[in-house]
TORKOL-4160 file (C-alpha; in steps of 0.2 Angstrom, whole numbers, padded with zeros to 4 digits, m for minus):
412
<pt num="1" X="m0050" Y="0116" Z="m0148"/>
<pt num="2" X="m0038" Y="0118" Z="m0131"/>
<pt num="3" X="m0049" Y="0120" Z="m0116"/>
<pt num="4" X="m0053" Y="0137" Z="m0107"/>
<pt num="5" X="m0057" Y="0140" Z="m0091"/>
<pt num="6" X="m0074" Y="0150" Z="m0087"/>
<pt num="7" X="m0085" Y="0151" Z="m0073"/>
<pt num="8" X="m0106" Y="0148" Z="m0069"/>
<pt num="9" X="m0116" Y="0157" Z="m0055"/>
<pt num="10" X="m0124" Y="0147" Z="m0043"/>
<pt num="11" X="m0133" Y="0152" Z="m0026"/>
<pt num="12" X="m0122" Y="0168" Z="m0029"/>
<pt num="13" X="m0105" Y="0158" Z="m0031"/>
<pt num="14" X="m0095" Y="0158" Z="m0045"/>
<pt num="15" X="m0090" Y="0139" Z="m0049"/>
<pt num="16" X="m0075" Y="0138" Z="m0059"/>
<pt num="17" X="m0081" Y="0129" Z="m0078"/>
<pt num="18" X="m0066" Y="0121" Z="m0087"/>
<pt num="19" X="m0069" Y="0116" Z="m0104"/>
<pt num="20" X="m0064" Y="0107" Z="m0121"/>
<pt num="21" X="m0076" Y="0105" Z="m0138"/>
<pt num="22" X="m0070" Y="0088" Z="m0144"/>
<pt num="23" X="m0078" Y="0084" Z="m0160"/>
<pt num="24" X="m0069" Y="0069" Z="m0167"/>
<pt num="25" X="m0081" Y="0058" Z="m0157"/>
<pt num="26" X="m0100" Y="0059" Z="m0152"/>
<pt num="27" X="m0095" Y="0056" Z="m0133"/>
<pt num="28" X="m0095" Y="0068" Z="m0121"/>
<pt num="29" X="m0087" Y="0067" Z="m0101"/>
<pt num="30" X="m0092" Y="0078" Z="m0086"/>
<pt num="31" X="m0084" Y="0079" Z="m0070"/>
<pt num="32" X="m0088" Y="0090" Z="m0054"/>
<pt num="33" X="m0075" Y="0091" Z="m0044"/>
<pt num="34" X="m0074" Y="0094" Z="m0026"/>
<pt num="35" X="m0059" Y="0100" Z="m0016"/>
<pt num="36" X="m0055" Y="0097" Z="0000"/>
<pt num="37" X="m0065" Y="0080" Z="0001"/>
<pt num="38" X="m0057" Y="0066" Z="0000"/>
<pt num="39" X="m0047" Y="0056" Z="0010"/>
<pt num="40" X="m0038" Y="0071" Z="0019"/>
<pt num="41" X="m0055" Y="0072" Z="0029"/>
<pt num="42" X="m0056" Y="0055" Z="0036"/>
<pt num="43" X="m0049" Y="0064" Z="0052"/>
<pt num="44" X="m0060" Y="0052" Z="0064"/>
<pt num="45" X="m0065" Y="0038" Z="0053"/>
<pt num="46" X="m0053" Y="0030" Z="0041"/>
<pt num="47" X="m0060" Y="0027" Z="0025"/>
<pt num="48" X="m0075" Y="0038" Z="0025"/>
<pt num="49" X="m0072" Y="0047" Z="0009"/>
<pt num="50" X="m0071" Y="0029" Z="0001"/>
<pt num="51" X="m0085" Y="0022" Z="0009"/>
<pt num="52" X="m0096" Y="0036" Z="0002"/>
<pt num="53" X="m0091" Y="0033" Z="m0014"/>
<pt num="54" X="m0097" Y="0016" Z="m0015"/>
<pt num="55" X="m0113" Y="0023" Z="m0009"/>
<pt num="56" X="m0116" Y="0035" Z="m0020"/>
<pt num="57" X="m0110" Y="0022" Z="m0034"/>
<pt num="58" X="m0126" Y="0012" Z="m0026"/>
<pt num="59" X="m0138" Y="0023" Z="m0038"/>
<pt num="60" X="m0154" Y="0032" Z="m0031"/>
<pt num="61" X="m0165" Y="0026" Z="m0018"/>
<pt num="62" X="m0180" Y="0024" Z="m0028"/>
<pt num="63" X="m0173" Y="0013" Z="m0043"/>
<pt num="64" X="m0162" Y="0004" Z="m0031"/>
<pt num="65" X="m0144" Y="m0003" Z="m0036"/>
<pt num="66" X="m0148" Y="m0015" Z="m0052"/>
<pt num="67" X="m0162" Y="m0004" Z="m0057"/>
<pt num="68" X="m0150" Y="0012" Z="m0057"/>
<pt num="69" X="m0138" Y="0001" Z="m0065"/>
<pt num="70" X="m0151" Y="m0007" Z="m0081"/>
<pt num="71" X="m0156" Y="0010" Z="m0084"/>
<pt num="72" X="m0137" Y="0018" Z="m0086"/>
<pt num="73" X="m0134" Y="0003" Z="m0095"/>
<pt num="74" X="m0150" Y="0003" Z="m0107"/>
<pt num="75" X="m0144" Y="0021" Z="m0112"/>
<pt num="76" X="m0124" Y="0019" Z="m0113"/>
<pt num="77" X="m0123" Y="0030" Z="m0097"/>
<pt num="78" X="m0110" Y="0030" Z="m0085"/>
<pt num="79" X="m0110" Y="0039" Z="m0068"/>
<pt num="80" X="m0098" Y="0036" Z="m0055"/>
<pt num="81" X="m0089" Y="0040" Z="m0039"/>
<pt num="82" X="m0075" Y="0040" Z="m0033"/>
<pt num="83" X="m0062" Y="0047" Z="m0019"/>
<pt num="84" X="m0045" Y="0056" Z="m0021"/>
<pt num="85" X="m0032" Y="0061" Z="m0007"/>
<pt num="86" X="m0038" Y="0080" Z="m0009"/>
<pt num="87" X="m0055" Y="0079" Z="m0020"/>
<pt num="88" X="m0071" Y="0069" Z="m0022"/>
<pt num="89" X="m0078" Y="0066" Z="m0039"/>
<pt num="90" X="m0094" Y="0064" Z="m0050"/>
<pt num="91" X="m0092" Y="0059" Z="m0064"/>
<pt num="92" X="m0103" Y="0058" Z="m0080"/>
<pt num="93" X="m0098" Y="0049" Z="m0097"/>
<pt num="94" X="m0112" Y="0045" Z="m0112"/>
<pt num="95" X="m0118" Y="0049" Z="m0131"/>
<pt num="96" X="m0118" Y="0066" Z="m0135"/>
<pt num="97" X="m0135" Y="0062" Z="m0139"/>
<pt num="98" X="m0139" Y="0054" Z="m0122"/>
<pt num="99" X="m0133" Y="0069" Z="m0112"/>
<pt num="100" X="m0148" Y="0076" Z="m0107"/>
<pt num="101" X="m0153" Y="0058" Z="m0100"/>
<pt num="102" X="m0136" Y="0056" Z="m0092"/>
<pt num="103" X="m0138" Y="0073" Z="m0080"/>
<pt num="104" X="m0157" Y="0068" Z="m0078"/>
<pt num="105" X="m0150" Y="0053" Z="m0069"/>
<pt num="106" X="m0134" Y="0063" Z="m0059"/>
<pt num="107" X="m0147" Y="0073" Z="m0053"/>
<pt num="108" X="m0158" Y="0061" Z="m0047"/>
<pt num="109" X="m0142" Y="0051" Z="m0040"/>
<pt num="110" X="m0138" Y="0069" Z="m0029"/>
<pt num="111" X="m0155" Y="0071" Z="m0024"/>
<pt num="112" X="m0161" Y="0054" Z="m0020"/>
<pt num="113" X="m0144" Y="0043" Z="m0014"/>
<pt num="114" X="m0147" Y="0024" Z="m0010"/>
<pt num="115" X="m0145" Y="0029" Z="0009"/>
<pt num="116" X="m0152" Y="0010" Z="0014"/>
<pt num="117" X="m0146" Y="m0002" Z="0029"/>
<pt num="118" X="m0146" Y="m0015" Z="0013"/>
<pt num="119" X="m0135" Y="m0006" Z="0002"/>
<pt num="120" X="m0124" Y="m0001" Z="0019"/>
<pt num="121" X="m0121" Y="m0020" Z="0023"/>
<pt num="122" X="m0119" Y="m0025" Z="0006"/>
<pt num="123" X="m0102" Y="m0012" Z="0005"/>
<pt num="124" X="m0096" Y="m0015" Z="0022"/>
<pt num="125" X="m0094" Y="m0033" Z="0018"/>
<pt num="126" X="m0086" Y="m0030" Z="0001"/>
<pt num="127" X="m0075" Y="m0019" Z="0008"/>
<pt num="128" X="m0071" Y="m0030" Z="0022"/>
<pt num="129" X="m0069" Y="m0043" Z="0010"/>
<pt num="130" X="m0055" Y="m0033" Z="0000"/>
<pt num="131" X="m0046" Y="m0028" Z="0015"/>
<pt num="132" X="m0047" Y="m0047" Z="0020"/>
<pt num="133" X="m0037" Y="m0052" Z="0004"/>
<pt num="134" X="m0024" Y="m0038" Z="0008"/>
<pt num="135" X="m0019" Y="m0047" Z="0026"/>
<pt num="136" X="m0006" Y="m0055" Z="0013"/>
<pt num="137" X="m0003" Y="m0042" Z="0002"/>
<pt num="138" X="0016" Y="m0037" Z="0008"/>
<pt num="139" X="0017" Y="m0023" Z="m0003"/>
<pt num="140" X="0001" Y="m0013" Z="0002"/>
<pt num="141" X="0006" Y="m0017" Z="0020"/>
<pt num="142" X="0024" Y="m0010" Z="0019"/>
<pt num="143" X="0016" Y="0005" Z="0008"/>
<pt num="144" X="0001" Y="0009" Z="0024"/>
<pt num="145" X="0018" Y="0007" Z="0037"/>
<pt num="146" X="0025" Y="0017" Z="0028"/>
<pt num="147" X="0012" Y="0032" Z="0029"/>
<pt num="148" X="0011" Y="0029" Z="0046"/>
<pt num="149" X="0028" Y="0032" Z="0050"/>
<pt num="150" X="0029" Y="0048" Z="0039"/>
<pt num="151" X="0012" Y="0056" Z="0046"/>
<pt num="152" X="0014" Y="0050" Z="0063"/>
<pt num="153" X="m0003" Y="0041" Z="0065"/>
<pt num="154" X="m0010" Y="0059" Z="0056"/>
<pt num="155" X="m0024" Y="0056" Z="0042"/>
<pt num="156" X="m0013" Y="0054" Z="0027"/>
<pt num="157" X="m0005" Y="0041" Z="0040"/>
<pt num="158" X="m0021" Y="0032" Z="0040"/>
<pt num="159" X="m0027" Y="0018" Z="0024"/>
<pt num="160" X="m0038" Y="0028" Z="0012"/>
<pt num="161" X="m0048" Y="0016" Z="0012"/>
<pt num="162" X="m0051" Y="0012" Z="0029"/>
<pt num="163" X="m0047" Y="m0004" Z="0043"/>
<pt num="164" X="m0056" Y="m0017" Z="0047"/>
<pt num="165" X="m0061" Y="m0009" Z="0064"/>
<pt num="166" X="m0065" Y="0009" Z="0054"/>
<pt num="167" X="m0077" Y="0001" Z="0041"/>
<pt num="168" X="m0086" Y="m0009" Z="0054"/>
<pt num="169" X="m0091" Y="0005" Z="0065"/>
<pt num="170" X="m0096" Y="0014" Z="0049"/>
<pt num="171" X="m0115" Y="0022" Z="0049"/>
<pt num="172" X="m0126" Y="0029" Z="0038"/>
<pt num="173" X="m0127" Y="0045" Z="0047"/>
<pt num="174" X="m0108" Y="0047" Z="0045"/>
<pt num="175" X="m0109" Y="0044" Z="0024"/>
<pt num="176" X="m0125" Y="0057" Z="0028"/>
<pt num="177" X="m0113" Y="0069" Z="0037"/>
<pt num="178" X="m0099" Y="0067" Z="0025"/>
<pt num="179" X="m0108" Y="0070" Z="0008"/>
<pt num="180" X="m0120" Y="0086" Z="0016"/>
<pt num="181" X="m0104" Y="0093" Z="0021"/>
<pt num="182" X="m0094" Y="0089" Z="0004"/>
<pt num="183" X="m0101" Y="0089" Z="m0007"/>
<pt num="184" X="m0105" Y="0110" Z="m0008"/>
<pt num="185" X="m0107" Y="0122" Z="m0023"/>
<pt num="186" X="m0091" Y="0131" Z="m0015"/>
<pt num="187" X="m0080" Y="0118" Z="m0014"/>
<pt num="188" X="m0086" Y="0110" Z="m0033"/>
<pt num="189" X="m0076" Y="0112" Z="m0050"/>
<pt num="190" X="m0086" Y="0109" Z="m0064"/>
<pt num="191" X="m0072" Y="0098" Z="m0082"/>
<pt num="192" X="m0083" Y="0096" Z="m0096"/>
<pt num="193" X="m0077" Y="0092" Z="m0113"/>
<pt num="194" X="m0085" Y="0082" Z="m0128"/>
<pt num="195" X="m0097" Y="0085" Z="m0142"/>
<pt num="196" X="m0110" Y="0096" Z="m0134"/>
<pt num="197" X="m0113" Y="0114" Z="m0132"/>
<pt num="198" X="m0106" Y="0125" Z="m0120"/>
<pt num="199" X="m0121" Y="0136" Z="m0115"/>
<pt num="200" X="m0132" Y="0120" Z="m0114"/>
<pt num="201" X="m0120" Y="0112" Z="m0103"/>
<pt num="202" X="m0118" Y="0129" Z="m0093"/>
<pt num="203" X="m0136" Y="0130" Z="m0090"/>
<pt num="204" X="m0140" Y="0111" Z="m0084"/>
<pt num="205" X="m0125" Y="0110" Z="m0072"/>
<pt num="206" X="m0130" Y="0126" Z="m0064"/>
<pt num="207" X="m0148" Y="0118" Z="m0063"/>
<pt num="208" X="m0139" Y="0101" Z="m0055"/>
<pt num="209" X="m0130" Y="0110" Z="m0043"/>
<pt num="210" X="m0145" Y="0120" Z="m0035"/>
<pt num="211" X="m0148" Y="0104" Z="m0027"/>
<pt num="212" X="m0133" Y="0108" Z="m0016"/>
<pt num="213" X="m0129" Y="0117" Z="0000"/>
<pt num="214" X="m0117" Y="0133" Z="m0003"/>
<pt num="215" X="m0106" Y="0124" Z="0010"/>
<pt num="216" X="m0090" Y="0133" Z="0016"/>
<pt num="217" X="m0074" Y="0133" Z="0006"/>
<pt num="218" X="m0058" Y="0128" Z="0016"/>
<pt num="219" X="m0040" Y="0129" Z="0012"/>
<pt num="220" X="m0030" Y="0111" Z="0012"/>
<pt num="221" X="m0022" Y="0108" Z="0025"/>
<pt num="222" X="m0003" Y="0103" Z="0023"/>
<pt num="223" X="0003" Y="0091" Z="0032"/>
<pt num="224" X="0022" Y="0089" Z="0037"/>
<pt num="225" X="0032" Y="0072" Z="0034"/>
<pt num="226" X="0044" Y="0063" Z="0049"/>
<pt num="227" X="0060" Y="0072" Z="0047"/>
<pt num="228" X="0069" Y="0061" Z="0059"/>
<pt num="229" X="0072" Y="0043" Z="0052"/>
<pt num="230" X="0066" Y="0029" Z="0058"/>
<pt num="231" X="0065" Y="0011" Z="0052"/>
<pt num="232" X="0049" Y="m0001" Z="0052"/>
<pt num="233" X="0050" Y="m0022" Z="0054"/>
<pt num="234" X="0037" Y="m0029" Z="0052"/>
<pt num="235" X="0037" Y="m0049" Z="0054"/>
<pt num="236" X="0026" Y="m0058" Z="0039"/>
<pt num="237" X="0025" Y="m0075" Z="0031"/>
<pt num="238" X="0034" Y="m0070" Z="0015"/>
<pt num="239" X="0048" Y="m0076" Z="0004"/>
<pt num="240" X="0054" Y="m0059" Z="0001"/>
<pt num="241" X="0059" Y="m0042" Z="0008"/>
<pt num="242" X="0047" Y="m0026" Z="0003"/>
<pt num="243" X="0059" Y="m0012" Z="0006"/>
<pt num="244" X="0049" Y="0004" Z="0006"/>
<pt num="245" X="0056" Y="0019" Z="0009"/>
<pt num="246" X="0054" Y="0039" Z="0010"/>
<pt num="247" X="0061" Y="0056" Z="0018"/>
<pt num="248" X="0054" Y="0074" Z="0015"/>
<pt num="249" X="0056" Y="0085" Z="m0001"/>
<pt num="250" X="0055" Y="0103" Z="0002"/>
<pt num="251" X="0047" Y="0106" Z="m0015"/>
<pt num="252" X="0029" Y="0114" Z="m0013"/>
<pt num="253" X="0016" Y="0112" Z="m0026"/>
<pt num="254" X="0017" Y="0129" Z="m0032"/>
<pt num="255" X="0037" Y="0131" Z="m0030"/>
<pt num="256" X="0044" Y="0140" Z="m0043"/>
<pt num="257" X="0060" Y="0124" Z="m0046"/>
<pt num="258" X="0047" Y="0110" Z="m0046"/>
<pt num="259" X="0052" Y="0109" Z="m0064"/>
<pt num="260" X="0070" Y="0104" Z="m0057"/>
<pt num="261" X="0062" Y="0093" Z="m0045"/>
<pt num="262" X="0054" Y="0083" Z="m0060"/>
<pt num="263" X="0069" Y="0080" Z="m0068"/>
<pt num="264" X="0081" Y="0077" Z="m0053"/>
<pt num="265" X="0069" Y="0062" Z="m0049"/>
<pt num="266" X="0067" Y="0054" Z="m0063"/>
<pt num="267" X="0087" Y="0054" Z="m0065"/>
<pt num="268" X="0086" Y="0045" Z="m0048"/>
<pt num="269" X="0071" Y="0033" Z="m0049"/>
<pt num="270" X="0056" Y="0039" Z="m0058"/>
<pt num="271" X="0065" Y="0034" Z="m0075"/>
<pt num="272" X="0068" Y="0013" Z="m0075"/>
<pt num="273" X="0080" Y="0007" Z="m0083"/>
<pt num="274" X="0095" Y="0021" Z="m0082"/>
<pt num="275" X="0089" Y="0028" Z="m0065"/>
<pt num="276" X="0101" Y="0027" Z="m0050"/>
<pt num="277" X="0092" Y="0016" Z="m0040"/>
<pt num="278" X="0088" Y="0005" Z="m0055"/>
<pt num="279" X="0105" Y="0006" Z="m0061"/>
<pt num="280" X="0115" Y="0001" Z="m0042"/>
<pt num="281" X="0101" Y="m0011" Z="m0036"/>
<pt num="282" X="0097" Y="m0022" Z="m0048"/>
<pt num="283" X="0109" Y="m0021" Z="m0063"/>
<pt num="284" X="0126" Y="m0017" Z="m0054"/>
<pt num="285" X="0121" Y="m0028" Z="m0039"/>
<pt num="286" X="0107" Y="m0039" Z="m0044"/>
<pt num="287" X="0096" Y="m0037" Z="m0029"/>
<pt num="288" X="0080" Y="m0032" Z="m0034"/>
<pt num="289" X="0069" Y="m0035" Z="m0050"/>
<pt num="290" X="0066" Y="m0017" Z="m0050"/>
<pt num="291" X="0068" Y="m0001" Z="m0039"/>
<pt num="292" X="0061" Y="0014" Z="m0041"/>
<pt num="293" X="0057" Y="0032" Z="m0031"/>
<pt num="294" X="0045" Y="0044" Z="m0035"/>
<pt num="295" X="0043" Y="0063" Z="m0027"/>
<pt num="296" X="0023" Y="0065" Z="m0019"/>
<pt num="297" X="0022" Y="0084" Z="m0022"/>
<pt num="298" X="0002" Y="0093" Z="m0018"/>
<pt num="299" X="m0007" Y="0104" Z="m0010"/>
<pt num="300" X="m0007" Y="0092" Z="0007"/>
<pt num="301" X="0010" Y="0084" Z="0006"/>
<pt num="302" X="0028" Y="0084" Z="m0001"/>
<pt num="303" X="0040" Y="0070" Z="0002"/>
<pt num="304" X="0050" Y="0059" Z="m0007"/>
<pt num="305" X="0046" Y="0038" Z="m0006"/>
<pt num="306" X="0051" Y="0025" Z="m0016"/>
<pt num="307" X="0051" Y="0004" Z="m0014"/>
<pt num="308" X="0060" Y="m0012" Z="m0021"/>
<pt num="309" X="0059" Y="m0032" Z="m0018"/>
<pt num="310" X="0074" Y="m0041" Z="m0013"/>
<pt num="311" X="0078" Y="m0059" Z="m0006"/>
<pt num="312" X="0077" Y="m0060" Z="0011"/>
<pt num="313" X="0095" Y="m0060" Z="0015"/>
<pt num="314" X="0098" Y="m0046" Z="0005"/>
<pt num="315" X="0088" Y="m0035" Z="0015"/>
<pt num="316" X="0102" Y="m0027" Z="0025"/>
<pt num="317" X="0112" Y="m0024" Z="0007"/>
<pt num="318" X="0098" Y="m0016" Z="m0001"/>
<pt num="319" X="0092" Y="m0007" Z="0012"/>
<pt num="320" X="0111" Y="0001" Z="0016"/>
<pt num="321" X="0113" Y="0002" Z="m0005"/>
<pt num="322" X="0097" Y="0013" Z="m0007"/>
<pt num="323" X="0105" Y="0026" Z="0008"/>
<pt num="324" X="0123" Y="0025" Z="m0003"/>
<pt num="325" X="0115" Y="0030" Z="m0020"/>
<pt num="326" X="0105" Y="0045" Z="m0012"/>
<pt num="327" X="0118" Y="0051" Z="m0001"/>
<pt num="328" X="0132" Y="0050" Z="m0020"/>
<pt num="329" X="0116" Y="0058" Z="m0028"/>
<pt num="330" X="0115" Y="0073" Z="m0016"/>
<pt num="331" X="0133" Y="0073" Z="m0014"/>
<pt num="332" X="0139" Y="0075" Z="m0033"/>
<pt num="333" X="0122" Y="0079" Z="m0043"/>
<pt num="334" X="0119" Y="0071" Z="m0061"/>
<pt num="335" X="0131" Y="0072" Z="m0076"/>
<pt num="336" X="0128" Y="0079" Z="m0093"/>
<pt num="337" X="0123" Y="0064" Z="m0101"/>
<pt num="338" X="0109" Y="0060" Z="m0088"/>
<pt num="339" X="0103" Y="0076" Z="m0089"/>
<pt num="340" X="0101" Y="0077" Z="m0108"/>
<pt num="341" X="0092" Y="0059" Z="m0110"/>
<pt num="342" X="0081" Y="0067" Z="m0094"/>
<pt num="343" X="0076" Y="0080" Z="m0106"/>
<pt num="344" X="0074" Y="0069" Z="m0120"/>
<pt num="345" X="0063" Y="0055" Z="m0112"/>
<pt num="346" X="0051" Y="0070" Z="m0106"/>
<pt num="347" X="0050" Y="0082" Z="m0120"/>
<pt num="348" X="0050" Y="0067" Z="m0133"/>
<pt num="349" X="0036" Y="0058" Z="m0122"/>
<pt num="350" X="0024" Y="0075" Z="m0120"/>
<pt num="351" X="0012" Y="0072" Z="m0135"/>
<pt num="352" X="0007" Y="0054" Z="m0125"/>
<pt num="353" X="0003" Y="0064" Z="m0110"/>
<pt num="354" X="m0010" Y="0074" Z="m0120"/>
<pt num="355" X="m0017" Y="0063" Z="m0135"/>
<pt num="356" X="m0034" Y="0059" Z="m0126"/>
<pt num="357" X="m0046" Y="0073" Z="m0121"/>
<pt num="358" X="m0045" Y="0063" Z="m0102"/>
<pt num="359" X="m0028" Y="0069" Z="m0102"/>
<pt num="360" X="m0030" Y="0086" Z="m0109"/>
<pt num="361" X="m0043" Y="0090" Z="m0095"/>
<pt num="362" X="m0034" Y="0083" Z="m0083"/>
<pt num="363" X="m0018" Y="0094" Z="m0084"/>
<pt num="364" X="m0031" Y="0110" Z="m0087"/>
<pt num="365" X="m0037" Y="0106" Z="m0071"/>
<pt num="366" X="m0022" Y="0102" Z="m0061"/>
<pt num="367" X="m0014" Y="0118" Z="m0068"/>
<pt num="368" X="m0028" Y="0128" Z="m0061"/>
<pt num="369" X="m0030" Y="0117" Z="m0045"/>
<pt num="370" X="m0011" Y="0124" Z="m0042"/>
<pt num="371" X="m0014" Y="0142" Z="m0047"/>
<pt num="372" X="m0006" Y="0140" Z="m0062"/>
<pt num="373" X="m0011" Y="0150" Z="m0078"/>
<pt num="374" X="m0018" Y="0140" Z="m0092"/>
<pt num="375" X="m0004" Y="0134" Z="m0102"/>
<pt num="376" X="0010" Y="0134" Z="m0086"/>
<pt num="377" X="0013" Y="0114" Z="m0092"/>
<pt num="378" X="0020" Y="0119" Z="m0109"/>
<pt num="379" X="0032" Y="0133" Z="m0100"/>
<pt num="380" X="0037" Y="0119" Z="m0087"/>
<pt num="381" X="0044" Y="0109" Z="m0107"/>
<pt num="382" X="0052" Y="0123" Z="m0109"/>
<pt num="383" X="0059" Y="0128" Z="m0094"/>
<pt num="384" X="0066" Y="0108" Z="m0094"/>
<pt num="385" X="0072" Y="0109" Z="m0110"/>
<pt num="386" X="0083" Y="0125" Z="m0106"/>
<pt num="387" X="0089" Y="0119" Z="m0090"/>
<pt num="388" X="0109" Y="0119" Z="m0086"/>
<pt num="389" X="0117" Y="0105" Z="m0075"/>
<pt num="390" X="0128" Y="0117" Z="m0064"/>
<pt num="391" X="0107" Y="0124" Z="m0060"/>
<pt num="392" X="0103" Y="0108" Z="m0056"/>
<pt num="393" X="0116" Y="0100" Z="m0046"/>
<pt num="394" X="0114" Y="0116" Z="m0039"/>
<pt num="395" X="0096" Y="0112" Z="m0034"/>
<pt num="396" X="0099" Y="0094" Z="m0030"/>
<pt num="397" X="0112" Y="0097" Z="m0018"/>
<pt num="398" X="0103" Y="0109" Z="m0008"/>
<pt num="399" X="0091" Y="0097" Z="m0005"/>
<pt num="400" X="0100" Y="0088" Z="0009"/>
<pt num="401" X="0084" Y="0083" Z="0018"/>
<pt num="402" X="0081" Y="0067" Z="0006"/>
<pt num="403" X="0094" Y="0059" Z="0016"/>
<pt num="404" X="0083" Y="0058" Z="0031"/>
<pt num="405" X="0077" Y="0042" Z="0026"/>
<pt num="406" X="0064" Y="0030" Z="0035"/>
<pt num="407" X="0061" Y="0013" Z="0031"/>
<pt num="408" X="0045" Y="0001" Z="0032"/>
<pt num="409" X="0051" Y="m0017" Z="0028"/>
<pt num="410" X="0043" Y="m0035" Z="0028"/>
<pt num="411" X="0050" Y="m0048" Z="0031"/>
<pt num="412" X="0051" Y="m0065" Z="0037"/>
């Protein structure tokens, strides 16, 4: 059964209600999804969003971490948190037979978090911890220059999940803050799909979410990217070079040529072996292991970024080779031939992107996210497959800004 995209009342809002019956297994998954709330509002503290998360993923108050823990465990229950760019996410998996259980103890999770100094302290020092053991990861620290180079010390500049200086200042009152202002019935999607009924799961989400403010709906702020290049070196310990690099991608979320964009970026580095970047750097000139680049294209953000490894006197090579093959790619476009593997690779590859349920509801809910009708992922197949190459040369050359490229790079 393809999912359908409904709505419930609540408090007098209408919360959008996606879902899909799934009846091959007894399982069944439920998301509520706020937009607007994740990392995009870590505007004065990096990492917020994050941090929450972990707090939430603490279980309630009165049972206590382990005993929130032994008694999803007892049941087969999962509930869990987590923190996106744009969105902030509960999510719910069990039995079919368990999901009464399972929403019993969501609720109690929303109404009774584990807002405790012991629960604080045990996440600020794990977090610390992790952020610790990433003093020497070199990609992760060319990745955070990088952001910071294309947002201009803005919040998508910032580390999602936080700095060392960030999560020790962190307070209960500011998880308390974040989560009251969040997580709203106006800012919450509701994806549900398994083997369960659809008016029962109607009625008891409306029934959880009552336990939440109405909140304000805002529209995501989109942020702008560098568009004069700069280059990064930062001095490390290392035995290689992390070349990371990006420029801007006029290509908006909801563009009409995104389909073009898709494919134009895989032919340069999205697609391994027989992209550009993968082709030039490491099997014509044996500098990197792999190369790859990758458009970033959401409600929040467009740009284009990519990365590779190279040895350290390679560096300058790479670095100059990665400007060459963008600047021949804007220049001359694709040929036939890369174009038609393109559409091979992606219109052979689809029925992977959709054989879980996961999946399924992913894609209904980004299409809907991006004010797409329900089933704009299958016109996107088709619009690829009918697509000529003097249209996309067409598009790929007018698309000069990609050679505005800034560079974050560690080295020794």
């Amino acid at each position: 059964m393809a999912a359908t995209i409904d709505s419930i009342e609540v408090k007098g809002i209408k919360v959008p209600f996606i879902y899909e019956k799934e009846t091959r297994l007894p399982l069944t998954t439920t998301q509520i999804i706020f937009t607007n709330s994740g990392s995009i509002t870590n505007t004065e503290i990096a990492g917020l969003a994050s941090f929450s998360a972990k707090v939430l993923n603490e279980g309630t108050k009165t049972l206590g971490s382990s005993g929130f823990a032994e008694a999803l465990e007892s049941k087969a229950i999962s509930i869990s948190a987590h923190a996106g760019t744009e969105t902030f996410v509960l999510e719910l998996s069990s039995l079919s037979s368990e999901y009464k259980n399972g929403m019993n103890y969501l609720e109690e999770l929303i109404k009774d978090p584990n807002y405790s100094k012991e629960s604080l302290s045990k996440i600020k020092t794990m977090t610390l911890g992790g952020l610790s053991r990433k003093e020497n990861d070199f990609d992760y620290i060319a990745s955070n220059e990088l952001k910071k180079i294309m947002f201009e010390e803005g919040v998508l500049g910032k580390p999602s999940s936080g700095t060392v200086q960030s999560i020790e200042s962190m307070q209960l009152s500011d998880v308390k803050s974040f989560i009251k202002k969040n997580l709203v019935i106006s800012k919450a999607i509701v994806v549900v799909g398994g083997d369960i009924d659809v008016e029962e799961v109607k009625k008891r989400v409306a029934q959880l979410l009552e336990n939440l403010a109405k909140g304000k709906k805002e529209q995501v702020t989109h942020f702008d990217v560098r568009a004069k290049p700069t280059t990064n070196i930062l001095k490390k310990e290392t035995e290689q070079a992390y070349v990371y690099f990006a420029s801007p991608y006029n290509v908006k979320v909801d563009d009409a040529d995104y389909y073009k964009a898709r494919v134009a970026t895989f032919i340069l580095g999205t697609g391994g072996f027989g992209s550009r970047l993968m082709e030039e750097i490491r099997v014509k000139r044996g500098l990197a292991y792999s190369a790859y680049a990758r458009a970033h294209v959401s409600k929040s953000s467009n740009y284009l970024s990519g990365y590779l490894q190279t040895k350290l006197d390679s560096m300058d090579e790479a670095k100059k080779t990665v400007k060459e093959v963008i600047a021949a790619f804007v220049k001359d476009g694709v040929t036939e031939e890369e174009l038609e593997q393109t559409k091979k690779f992606l219109l052979g590859s689809e029925p992977l992107r959709v054989e879980t349920m996961s999946q399924r509801l992913n894609r209904t809910f980004m299409e809907y996210y991006k004010g797409f009708e329900l089933g704009h992922s299958q016109k996107e197949l088709e619009q690829i497959s009918n697509l000529k190459l003097k249209d996309l040369n067409k598009f790929i050359k007018s698309h000069k800004e990609i050679l505005d490229i800034s560079f974050a790079i560690v080295t020794k």
